[in-house]
Gaussian input, Z-matrix of N, CA and C with variables (Angstrom, degrees):
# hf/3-21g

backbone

0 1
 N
 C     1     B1
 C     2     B2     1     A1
 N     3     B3     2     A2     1     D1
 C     4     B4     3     A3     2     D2
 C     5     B5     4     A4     3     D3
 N     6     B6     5     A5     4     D4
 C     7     B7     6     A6     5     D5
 C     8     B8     7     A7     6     D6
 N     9     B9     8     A8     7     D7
 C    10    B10     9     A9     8     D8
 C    11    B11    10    A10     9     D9
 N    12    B12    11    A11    10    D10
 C    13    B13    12    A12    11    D11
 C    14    B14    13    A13    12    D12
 N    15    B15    14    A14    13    D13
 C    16    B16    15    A15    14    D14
 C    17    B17    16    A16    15    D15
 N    18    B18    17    A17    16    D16
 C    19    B19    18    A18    17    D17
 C    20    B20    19    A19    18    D18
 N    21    B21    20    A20    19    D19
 C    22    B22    21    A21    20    D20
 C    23    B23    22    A22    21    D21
 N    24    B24    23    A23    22    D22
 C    25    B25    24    A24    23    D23
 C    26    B26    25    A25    24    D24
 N    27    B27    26    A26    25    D25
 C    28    B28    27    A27    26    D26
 C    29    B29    28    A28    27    D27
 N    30    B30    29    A29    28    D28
 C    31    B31    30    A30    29    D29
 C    32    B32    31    A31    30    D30
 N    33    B33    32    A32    31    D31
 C    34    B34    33    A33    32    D32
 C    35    B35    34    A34    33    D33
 N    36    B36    35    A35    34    D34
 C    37    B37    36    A36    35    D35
 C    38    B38    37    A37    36    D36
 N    39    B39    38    A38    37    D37
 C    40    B40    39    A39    38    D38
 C    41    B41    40    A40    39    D39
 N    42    B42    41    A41    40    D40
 C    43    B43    42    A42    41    D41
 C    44    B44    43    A43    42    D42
 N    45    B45    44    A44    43    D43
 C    46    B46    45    A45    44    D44
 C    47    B47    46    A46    45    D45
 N    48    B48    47    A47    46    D46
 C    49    B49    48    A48    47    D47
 C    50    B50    49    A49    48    D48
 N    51    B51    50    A50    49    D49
 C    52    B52    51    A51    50    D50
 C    53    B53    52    A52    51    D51
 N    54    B54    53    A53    52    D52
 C    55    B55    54    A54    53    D53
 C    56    B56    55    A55    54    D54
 N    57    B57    56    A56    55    D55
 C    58    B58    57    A57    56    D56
 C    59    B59    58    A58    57    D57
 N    60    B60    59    A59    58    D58
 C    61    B61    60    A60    59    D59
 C    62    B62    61    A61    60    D60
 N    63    B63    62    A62    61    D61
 C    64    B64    63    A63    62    D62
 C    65    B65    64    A64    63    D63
 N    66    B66    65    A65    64    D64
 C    67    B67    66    A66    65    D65
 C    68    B68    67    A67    66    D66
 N    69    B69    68    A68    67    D67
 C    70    B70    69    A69    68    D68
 C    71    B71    70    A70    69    D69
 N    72    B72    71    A71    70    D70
 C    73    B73    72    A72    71    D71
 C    74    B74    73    A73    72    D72
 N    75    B75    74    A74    73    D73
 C    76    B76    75    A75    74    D74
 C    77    B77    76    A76    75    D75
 N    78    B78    77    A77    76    D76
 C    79    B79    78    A78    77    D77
 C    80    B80    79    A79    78    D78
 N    81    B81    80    A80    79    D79
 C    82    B82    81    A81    80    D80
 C    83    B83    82    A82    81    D81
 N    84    B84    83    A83    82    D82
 C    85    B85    84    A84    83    D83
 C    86    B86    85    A85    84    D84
 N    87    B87    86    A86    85    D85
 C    88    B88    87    A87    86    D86
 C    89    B89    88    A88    87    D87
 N    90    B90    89    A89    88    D88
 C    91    B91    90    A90    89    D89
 C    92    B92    91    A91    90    D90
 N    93    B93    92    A92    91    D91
 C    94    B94    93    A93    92    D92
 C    95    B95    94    A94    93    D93
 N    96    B96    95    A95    94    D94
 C    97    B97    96    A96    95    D95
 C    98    B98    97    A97    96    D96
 N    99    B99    98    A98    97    D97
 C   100   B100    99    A99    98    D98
 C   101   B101   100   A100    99    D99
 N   102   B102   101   A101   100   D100
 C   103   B103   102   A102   101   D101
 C   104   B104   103   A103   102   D102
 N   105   B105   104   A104   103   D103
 C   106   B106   105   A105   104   D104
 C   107   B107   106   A106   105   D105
 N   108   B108   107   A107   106   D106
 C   109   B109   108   A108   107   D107
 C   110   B110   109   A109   108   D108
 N   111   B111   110   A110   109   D109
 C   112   B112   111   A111   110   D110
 C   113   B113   112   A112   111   D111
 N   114   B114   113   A113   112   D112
 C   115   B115   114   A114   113   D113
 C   116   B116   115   A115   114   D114
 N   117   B117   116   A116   115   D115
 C   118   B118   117   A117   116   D116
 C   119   B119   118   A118   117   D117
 N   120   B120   119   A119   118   D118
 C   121   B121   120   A120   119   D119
 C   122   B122   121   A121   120   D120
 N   123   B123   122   A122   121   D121
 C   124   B124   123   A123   122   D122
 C   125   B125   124   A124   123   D123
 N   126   B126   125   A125   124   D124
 C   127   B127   126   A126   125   D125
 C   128   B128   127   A127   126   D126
 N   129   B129   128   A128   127   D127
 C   130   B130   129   A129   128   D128
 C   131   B131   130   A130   129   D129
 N   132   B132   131   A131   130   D130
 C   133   B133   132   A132   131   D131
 C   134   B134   133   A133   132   D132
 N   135   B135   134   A134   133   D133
 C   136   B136   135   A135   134   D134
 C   137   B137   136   A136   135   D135
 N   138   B138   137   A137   136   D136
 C   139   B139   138   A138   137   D137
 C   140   B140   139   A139   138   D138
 N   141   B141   140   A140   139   D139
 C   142   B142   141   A141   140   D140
 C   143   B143   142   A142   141   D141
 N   144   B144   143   A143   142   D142
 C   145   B145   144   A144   143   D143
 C   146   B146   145   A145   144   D144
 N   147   B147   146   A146   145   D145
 C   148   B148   147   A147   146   D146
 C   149   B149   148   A148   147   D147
 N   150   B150   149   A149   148   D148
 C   151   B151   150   A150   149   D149
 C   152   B152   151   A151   150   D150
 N   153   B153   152   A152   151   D151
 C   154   B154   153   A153   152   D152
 C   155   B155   154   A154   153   D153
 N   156   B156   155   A155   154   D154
 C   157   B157   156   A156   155   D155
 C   158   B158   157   A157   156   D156
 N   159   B159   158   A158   157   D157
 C   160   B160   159   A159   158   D158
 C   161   B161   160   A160   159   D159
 N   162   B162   161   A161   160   D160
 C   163   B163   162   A162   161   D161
 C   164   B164   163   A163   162   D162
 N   165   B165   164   A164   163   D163
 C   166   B166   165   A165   164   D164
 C   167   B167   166   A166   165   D165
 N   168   B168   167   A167   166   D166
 C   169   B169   168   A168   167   D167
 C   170   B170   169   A169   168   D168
 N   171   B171   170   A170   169   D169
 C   172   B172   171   A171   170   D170
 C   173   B173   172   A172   171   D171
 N   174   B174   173   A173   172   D172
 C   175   B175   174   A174   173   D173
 C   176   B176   175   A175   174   D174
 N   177   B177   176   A176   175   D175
 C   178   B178   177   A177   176   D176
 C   179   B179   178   A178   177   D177
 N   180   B180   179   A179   178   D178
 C   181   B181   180   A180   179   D179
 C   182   B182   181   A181   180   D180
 N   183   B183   182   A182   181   D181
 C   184   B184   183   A183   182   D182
 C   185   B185   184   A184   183   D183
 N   186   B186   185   A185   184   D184
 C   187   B187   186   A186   185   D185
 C   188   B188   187   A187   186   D186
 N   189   B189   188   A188   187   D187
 C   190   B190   189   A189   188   D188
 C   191   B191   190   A190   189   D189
 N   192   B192   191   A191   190   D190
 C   193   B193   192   A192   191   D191
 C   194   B194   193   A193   192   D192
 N   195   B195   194   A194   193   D193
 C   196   B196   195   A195   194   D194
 C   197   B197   196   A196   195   D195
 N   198   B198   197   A197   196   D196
 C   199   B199   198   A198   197   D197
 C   200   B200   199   A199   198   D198
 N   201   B201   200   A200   199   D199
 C   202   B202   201   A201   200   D200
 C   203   B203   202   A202   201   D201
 N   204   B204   203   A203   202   D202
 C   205   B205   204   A204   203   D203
 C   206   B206   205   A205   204   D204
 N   207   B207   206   A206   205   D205
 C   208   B208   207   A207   206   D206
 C   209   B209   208   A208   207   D207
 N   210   B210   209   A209   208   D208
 C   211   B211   210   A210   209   D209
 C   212   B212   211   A211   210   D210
 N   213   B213   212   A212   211   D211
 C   214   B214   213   A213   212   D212
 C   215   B215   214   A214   213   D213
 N   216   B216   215   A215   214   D214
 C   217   B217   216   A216   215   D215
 C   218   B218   217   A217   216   D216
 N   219   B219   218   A218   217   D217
 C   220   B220   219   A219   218   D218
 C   221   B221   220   A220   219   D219
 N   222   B222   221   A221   220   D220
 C   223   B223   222   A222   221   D221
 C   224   B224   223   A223   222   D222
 N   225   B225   224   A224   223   D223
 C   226   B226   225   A225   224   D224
 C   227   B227   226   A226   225   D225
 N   228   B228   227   A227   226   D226
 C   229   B229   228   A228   227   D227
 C   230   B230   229   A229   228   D228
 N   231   B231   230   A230   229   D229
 C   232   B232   231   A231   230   D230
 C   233   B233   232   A232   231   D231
 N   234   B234   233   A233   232   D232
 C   235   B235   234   A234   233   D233
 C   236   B236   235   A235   234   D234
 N   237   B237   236   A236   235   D235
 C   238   B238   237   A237   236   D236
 C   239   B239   238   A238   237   D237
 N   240   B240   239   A239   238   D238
 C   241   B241   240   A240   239   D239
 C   242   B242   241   A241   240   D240
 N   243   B243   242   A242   241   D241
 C   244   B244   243   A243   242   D242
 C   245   B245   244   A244   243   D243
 N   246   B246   245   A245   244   D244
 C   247   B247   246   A246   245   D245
 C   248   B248   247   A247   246   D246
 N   249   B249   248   A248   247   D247
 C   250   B250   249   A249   248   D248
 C   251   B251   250   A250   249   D249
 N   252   B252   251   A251   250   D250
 C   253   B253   252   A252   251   D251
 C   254   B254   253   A253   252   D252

   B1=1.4498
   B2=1.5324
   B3=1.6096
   B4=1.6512
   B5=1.6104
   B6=1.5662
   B7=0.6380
   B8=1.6265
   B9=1.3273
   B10=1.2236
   B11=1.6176
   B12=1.2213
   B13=1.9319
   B14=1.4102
   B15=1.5900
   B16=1.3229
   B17=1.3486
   B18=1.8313
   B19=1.5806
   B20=1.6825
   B21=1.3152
   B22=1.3534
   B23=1.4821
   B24=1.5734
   B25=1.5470
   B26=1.4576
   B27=1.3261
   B28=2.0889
   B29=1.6050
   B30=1.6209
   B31=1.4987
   B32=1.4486
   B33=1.2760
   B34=1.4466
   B35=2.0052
   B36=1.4227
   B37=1.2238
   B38=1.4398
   B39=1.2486
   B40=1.5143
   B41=1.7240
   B42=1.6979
   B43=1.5848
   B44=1.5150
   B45=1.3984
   B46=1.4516
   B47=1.5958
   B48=1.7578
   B49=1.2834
   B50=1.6392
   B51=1.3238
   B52=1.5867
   B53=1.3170
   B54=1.4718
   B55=1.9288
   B56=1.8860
   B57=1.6371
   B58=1.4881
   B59=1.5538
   B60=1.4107
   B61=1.6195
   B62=1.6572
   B63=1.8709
   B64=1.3842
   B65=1.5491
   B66=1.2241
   B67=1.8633
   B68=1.1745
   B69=1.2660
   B70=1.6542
   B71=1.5171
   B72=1.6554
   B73=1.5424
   B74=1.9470
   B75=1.5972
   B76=1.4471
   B77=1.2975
   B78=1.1903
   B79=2.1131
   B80=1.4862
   B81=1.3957
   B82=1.3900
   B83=1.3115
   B84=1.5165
   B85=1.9167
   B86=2.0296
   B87=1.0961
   B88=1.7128
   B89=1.7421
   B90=1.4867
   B91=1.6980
   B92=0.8447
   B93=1.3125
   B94=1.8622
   B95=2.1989
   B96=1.0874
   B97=1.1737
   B98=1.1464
   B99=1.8000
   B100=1.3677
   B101=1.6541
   B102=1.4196
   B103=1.7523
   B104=1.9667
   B105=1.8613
   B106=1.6235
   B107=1.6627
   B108=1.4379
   B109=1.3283
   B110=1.3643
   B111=1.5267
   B112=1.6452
   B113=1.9108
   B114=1.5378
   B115=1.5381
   B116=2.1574
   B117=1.3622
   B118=1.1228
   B119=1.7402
   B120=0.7331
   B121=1.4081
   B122=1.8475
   B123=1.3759
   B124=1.5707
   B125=1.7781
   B126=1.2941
   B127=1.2171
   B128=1.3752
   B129=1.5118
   B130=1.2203
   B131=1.4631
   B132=1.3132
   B133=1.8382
   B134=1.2263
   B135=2.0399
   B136=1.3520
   B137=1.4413
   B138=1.2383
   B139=1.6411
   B140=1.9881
   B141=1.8635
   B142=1.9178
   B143=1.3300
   B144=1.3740
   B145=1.3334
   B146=1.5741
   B147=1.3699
   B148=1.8738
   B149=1.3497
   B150=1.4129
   B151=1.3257
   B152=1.6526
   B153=1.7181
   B154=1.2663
   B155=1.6169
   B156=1.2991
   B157=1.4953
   B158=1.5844
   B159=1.4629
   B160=1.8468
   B161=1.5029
   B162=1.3972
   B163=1.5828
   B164=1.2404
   B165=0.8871
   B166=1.3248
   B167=1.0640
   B168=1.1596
   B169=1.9928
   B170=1.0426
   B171=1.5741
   B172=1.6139
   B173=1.9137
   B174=1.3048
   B175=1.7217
   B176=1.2939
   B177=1.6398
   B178=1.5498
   B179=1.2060
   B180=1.1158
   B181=1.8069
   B182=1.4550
   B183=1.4587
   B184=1.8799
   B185=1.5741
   B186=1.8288
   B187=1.6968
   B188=1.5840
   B189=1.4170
   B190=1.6406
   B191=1.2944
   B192=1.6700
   B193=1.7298
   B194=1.6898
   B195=1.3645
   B196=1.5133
   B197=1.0367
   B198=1.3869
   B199=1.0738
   B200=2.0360
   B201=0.9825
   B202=1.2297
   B203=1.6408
   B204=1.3596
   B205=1.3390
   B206=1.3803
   B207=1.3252
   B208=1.1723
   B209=1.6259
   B210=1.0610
   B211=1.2237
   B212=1.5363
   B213=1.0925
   B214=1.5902
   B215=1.6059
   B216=1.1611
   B217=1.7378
   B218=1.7236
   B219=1.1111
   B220=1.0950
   B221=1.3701
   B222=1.8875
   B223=1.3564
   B224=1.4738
   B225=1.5352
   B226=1.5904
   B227=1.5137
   B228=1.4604
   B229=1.1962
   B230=1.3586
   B231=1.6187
   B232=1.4960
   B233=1.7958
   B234=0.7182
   B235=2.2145
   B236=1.3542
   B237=1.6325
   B238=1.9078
   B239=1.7404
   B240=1.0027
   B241=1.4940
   B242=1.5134
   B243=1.1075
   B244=1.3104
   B245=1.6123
   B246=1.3376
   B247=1.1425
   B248=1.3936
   B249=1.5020
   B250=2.0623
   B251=2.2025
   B252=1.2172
   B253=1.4634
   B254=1.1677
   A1=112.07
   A2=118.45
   A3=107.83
   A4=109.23
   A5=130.40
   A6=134.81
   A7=98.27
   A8=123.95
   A9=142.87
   A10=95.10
   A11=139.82
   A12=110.30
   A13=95.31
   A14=161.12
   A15=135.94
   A16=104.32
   A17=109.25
   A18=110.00
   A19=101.26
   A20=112.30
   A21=124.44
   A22=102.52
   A23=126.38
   A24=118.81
   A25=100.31
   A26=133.77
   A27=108.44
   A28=84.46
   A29=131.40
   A30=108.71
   A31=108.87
   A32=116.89
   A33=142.20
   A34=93.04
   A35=112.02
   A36=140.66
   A37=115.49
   A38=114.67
   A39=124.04
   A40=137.63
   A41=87.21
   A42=100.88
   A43=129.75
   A44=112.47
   A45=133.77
   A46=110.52
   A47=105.64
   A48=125.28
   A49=89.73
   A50=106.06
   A51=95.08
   A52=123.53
   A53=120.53
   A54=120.91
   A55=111.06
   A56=98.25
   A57=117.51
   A58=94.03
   A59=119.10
   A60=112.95
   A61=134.84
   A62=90.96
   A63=104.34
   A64=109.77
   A65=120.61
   A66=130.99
   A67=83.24
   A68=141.14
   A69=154.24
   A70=100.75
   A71=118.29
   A72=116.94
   A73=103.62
   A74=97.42
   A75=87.41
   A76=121.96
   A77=94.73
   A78=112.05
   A79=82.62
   A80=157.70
   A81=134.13
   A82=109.96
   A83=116.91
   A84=111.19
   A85=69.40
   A86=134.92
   A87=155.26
   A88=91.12
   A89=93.52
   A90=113.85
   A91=109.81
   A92=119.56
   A93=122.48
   A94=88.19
   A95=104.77
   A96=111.80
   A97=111.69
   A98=137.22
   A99=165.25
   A100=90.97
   A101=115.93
   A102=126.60
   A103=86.54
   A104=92.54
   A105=101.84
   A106=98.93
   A107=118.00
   A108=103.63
   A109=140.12
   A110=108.22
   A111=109.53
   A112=98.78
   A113=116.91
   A114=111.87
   A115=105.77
   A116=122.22
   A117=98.06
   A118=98.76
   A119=115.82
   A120=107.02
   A121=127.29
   A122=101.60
   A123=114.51
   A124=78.41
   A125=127.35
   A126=128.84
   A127=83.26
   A128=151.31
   A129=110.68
   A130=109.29
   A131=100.12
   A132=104.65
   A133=129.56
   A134=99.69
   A135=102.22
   A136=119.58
   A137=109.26
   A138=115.94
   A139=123.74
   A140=73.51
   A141=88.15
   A142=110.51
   A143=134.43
   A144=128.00
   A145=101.28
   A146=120.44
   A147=109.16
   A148=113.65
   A149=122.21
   A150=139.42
   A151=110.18
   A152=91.89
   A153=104.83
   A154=130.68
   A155=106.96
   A156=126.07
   A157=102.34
   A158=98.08
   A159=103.39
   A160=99.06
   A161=116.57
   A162=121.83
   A163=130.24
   A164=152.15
   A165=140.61
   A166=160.07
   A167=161.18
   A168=143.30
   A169=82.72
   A170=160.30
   A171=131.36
   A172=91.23
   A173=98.20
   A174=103.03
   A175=103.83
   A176=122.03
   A177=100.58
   A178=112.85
   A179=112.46
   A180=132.25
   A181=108.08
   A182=130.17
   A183=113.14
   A184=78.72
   A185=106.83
   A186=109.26
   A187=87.83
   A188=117.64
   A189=123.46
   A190=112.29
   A191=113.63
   A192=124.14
   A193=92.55
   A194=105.30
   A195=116.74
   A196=139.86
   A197=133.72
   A198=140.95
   A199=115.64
   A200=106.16
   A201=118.53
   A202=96.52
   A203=117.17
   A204=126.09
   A205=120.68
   A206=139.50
   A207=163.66
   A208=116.51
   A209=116.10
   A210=120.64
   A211=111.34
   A212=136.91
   A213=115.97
   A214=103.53
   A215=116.47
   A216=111.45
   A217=101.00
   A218=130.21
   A219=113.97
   A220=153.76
   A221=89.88
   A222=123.50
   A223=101.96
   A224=102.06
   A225=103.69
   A226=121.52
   A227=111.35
   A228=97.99
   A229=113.52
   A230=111.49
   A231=143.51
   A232=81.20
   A233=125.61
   A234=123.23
   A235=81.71
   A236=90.05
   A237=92.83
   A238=101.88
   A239=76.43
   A240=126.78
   A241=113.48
   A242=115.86
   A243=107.62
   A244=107.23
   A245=121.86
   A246=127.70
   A247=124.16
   A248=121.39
   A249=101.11
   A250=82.56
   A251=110.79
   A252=113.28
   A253=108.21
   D1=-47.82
   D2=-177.10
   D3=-62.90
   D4=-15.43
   D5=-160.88
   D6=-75.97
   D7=-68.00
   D8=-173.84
   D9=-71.23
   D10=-13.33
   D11=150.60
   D12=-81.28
   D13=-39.47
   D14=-155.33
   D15=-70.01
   D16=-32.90
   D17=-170.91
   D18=-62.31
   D19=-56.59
   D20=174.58
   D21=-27.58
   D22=-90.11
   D23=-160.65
   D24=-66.80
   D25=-0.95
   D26=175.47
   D27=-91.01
   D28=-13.08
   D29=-179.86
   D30=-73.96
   D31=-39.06
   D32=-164.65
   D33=-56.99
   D34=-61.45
   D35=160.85
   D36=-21.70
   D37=-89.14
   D38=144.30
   D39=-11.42
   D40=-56.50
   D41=165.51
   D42=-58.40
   D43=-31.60
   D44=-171.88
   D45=-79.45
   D46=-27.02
   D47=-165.32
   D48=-78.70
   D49=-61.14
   D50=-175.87
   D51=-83.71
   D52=1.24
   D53=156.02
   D54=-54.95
   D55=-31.06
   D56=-154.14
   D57=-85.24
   D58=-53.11
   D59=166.29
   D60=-38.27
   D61=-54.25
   D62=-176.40
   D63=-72.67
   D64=-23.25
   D65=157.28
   D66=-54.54
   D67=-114.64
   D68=-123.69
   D69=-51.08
   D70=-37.07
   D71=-167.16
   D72=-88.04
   D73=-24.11
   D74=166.76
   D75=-58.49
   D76=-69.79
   D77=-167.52
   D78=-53.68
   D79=-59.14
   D80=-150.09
   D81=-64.39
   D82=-10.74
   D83=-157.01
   D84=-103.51
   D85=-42.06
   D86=-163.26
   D87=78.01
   D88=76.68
   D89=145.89
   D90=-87.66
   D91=152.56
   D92=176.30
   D93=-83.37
   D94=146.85
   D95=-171.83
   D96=-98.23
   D97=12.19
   D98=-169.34
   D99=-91.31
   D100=-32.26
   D101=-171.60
   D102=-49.52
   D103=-68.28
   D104=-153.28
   D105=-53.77
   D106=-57.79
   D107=178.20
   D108=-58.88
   D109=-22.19
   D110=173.77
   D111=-69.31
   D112=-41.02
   D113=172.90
   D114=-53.69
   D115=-31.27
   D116=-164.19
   D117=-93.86
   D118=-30.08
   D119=152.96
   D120=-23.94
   D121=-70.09
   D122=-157.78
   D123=-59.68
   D124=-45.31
   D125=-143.47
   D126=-79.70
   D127=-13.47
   D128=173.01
   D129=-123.40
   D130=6.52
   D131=144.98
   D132=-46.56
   D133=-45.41
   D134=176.26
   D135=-76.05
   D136=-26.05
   D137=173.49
   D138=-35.17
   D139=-69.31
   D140=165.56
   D141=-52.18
   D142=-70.28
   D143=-154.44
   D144=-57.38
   D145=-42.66
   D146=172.08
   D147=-48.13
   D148=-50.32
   D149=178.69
   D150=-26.55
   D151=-80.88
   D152=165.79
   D153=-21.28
   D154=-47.93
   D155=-161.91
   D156=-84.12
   D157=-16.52
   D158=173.79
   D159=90.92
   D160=37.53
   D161=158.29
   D162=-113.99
   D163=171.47
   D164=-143.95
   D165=46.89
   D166=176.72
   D167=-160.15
   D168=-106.08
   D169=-62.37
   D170=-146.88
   D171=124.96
   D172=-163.15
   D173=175.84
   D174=-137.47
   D175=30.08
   D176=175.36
   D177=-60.85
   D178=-75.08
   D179=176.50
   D180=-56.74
   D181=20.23
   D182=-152.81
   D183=-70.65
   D184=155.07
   D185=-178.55
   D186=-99.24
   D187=6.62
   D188=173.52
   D189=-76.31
   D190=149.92
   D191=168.18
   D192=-67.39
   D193=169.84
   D194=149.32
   D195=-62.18
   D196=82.99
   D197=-160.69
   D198=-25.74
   D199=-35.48
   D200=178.91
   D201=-64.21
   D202=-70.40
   D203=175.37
   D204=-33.12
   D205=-17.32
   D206=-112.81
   D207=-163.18
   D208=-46.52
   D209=145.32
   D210=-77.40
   D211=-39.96
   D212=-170.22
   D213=-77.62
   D214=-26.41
   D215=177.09
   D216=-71.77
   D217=-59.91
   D218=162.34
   D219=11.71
   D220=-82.59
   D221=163.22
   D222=-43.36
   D223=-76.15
   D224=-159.50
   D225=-64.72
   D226=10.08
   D227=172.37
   D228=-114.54
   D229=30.25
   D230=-169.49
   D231=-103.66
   D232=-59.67
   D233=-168.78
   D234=104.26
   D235=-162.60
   D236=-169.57
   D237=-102.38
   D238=152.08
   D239=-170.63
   D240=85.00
   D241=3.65
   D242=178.84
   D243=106.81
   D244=1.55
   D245=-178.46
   D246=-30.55
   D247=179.39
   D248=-176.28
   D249=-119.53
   D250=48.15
   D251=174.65
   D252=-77.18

């Protein structure tokens, strides 16, 4: 078990690494960066609705951030209004 939470937070770790890319590769093309988060959204819209249906493992172990968490870092690294800065 300790084994599979360390794997968990270097995935979690990992995950942040590539939110932080797809930020950097947005703003360089000047995408509004609202694109990546409205995509991480749908993606965990779709999550729940499997859920619902009685698919999926649950989120004890997810090696995922919180989707919420994930979109709000996002955002803020949009400046205000959401700019593609």
């Amino acid at each position: 078990m300790p084994t599979a939470l360390i794997d968990a937070k270097m995935s979690r770790d990992f995950e942040r690494e590539a939110d932080d890319a797809a930020i950097a590769y947005l703003k360089k093309r000047k995408i509004p960066v609202q694109v990546y988060a409205e995509m991480l959204a749908r993606l965990d819209a779709a999550h729940w609705k499997e859920r619902e249906r009685g698919k999926g493992f649950g989120d004890f172990l997810s090696s995922h951030p919180e989707m919420l968490e994930r979109v709000q870092r996002v955002m803020a690294s949009a400046g205000p209004a959401g700019s593609a800065r």
